[in-house]
BABA-383245 format. One record per residue (C-alpha): residue in one letter; z, x, y negated; residue number from 1. Coordinates in nm, 3 decimals. Each point is the difference from the previous one (the first is absolute). Layout:
a | Z | X | Y | NUM
...
***
This chain:
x | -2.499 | 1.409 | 3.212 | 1
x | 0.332 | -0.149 | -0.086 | 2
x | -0.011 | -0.173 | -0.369 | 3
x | 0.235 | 0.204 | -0.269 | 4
x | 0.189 | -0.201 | -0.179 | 5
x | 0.097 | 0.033 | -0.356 | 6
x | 0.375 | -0.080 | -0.041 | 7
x | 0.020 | -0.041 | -0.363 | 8
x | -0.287 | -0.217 | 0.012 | 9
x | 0.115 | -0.190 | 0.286 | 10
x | 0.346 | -0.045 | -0.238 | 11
x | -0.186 | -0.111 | -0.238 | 12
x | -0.223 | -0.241 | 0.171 | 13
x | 0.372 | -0.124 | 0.114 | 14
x | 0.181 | -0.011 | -0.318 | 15
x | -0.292 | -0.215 | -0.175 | 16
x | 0.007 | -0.225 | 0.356 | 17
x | 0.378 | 0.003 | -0.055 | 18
x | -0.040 | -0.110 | -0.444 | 19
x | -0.251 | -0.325 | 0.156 | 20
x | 0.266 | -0.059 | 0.218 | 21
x | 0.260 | -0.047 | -0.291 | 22
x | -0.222 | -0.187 | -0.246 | 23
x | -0.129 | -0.218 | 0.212 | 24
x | 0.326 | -0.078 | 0.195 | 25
x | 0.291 | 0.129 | -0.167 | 26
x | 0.203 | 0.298 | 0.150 | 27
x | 0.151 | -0.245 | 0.294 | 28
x | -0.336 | -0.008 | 0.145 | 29
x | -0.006 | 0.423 | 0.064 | 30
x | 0.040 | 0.075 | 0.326 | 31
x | -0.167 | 0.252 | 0.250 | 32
x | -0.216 | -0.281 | 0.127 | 33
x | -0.099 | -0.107 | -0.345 | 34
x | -0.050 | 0.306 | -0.147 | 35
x | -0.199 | 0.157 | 0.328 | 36
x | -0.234 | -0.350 | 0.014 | 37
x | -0.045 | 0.038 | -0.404 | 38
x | -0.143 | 0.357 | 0.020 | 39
x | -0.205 | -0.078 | 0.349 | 40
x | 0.252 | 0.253 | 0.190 | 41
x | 0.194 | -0.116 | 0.361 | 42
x | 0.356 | -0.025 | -0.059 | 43
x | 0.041 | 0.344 | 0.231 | 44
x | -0.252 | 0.198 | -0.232 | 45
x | 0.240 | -0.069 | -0.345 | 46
x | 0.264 | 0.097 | 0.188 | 47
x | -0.133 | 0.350 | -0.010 | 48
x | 0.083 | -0.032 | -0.377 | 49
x | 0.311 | -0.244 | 0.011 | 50
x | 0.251 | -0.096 | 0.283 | 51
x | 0.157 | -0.328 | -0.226 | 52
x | -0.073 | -0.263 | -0.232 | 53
x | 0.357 | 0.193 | -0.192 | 54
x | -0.318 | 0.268 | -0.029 | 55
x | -0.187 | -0.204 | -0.118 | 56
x | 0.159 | -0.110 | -0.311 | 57
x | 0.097 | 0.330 | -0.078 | 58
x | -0.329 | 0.095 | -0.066 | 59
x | -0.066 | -0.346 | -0.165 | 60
x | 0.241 | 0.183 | -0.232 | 61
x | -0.174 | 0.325 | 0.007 | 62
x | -0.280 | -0.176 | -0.054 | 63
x | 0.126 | -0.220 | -0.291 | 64
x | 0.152 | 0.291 | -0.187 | 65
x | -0.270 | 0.216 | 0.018 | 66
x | -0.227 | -0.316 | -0.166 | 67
x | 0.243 | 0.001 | -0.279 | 68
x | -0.053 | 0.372 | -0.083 | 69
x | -0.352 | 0.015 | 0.004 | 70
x | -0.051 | -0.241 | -0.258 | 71
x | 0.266 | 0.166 | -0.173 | 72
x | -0.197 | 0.281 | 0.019 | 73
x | -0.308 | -0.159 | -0.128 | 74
x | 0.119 | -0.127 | -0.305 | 75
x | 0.143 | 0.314 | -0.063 | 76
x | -0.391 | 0.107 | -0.023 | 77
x | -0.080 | -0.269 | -0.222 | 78
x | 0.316 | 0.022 | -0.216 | 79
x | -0.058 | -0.052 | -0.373 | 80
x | 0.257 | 0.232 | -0.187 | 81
x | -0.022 | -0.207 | -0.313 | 82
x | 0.145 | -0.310 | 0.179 | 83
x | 0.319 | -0.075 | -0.113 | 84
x | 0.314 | 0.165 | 0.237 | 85
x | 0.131 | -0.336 | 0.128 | 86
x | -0.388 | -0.125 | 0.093 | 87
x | -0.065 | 0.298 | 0.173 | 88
x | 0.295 | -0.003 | 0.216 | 89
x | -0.028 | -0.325 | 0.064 | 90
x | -0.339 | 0.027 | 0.174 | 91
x | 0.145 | 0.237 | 0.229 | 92
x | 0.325 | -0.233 | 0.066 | 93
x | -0.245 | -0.262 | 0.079 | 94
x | -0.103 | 0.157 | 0.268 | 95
x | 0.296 | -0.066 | 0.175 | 96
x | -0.025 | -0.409 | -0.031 | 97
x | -0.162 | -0.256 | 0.200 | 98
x | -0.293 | -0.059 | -0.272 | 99
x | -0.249 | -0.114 | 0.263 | 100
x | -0.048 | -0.063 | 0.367 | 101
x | -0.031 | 0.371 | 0.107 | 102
x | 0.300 | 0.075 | -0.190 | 103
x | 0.210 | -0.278 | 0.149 | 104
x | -0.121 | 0.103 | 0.356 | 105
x | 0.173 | 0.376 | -0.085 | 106
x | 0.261 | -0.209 | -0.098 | 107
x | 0.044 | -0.205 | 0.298 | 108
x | -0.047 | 0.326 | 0.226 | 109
x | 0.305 | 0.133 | -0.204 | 110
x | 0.207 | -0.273 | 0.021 | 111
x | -0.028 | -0.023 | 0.407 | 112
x | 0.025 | 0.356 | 0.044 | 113
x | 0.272 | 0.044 | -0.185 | 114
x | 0.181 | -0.236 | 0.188 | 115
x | -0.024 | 0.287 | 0.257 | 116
x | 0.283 | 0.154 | -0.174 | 117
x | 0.092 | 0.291 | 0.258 | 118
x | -0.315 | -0.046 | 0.187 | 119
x | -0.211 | 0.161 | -0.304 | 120
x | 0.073 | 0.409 | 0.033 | 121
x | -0.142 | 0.044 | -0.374 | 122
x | 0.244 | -0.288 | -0.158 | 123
x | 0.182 | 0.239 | -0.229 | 124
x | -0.276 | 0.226 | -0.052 | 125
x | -0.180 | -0.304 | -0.128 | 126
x | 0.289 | -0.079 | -0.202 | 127
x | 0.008 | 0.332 | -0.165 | 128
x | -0.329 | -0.003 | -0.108 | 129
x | -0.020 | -0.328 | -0.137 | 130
x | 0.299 | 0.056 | -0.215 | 131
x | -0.182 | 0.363 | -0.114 | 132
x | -0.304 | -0.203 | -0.118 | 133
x | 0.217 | -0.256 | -0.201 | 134
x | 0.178 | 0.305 | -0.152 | 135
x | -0.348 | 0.104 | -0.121 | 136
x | -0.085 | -0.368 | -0.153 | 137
x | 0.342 | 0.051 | -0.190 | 138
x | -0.058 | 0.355 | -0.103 | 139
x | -0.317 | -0.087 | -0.167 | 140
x | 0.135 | -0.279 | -0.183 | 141
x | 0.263 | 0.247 | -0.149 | 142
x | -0.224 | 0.258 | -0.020 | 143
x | 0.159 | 0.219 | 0.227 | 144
x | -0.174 | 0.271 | 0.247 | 145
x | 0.045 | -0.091 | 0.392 | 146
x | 0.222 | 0.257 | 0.169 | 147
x | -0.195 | 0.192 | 0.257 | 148
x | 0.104 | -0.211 | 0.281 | 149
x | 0.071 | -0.355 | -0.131 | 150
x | 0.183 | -0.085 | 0.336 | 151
x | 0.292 | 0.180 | -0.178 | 152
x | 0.277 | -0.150 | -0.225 | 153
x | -0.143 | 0.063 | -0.410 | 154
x | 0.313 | 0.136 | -0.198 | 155
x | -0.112 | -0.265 | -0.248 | 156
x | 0.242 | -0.297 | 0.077 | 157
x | -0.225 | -0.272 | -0.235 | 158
x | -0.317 | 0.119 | 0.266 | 159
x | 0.282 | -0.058 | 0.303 | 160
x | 0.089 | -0.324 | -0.107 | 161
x | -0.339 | -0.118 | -0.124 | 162
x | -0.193 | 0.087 | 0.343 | 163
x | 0.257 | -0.182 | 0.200 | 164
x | -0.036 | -0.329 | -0.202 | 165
x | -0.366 | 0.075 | -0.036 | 166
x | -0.009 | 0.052 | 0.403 | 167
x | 0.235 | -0.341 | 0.018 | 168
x | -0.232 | -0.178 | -0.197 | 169
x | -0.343 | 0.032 | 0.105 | 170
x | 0.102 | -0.076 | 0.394 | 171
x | 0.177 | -0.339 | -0.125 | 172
x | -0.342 | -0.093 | -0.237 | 173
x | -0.167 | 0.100 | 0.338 | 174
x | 0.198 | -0.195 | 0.200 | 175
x | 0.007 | -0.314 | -0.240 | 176
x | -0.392 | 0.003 | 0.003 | 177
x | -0.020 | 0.012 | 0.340 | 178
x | 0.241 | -0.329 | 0.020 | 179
x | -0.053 | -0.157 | -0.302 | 180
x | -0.311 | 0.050 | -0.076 | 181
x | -0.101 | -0.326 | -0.223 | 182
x | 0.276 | 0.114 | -0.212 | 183
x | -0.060 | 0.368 | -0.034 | 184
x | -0.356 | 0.018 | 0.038 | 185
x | -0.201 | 0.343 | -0.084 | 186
x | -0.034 | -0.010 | -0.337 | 187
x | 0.396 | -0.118 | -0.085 | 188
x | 0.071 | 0.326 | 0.250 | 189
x | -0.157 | 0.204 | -0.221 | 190
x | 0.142 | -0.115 | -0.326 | 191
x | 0.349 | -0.004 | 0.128 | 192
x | -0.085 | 0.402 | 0.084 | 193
x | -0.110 | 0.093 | -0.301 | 194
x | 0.268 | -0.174 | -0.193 | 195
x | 0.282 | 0.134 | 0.255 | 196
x | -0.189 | 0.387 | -0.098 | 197
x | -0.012 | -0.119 | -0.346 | 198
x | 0.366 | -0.064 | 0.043 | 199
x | 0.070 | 0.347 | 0.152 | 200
x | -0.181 | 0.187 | -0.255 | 201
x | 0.206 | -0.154 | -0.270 | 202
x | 0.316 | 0.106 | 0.136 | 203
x | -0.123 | 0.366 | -0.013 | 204
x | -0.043 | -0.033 | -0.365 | 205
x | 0.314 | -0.203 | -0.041 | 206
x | 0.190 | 0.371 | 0.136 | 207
x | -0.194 | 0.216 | -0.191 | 208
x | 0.078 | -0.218 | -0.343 | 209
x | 0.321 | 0.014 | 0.116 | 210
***
């Protein structure tokens, strides 16, 4: 009798091949070959799943993003209300840095995918959401309610602004911890955060005083 084969599992089983792959190597090293050896497959049987390394990454990316909302997620379990506003959006901004070696491996897995540039079908779909969950960080520290789908423009022009330099801000931390990362190690990333929210918060205030 023919085996039956699971095909989420088997995605699975190739997506945590495909995450040893990009810690232990870095994203260069992903390749059907690599990938297919990691996850004890023949190059012909991933190929049932993906026809290019350009795959590949893209679902490195998948992969990556979907990491960052499930511990998103999970602190939003453990979320204690009586933390101050710019603490608890912090936690979930941190999310988004390279704080440790997974992290920097979802980094690294965005960095060379995005280099796909055309190649990645979801680019701007990626895109939109990111800048809908920055609008949410911003919200919060203004204490204002998320619009049903954040993906839209807010008619708030201080949230507009805010979640584009907020956006701006925490890939170039990202970026400089990933290259500089003697001079901008974990704990100086999360200081400069807080104090860049700090800063954000204050100039809510600042227009309602005024």
């Amino acid at each position: 009798m023919p085996k039956i084969v699971d095909h989420e599992e088997r995605r699975r089983e190739l997506a945590e091949a495909l995450w040893r792959v990009i810690v232990a190597s870095g994203p260069q090293a992903v390749s059907i070959r690599s990938v297919a050896a990691e996850a004890g497959l023949s190059a012909g049987a991933l190929r049932h799943y993906f026809q290019t390394r350009e795959e590949l990454l893209v679902f490195a990316m998948d992969l990556s993003e979907q990491r960052v909302s499930e511990r998103m997620r999970e602190y939003s379990r453990t979320l204690d209300p009586g933390l101050p506003v710019v603490e608890r959006v912090a936690r979930f901004a941190e999310q988004m840095l390279p704080l440790d070696e997974m992290r920097r491996a979802e980094f690294r897995a965005w960095e060379a995918a995005g280099a796909l540039g055309e190649g990645d079908p979801r680019r701007e779909e990626r895109w939109i959401r990111q800048r809908g969950l920055y609008r949410r960080l911003v919200g919060a520290l203004g204490g204002l309610p998320p619009l049903d789908d954040p993906g839209q423009e807010h008619p708030d022009p201080w949230l507009e602004t805010w979640s584009e330099h907020l956006h701006t801000y925490i890939d170039g931390l990202a970026i400089q911890m990933m290259l500089a990362s003697s001079q901008v190690p974990p704990e100086t990333a999360k200081a400069q955060i807080r104090a860049f929210l700090a800063f954000i918060e204050s100039t809510r205030r600042a227009e309602g005083a005024g």
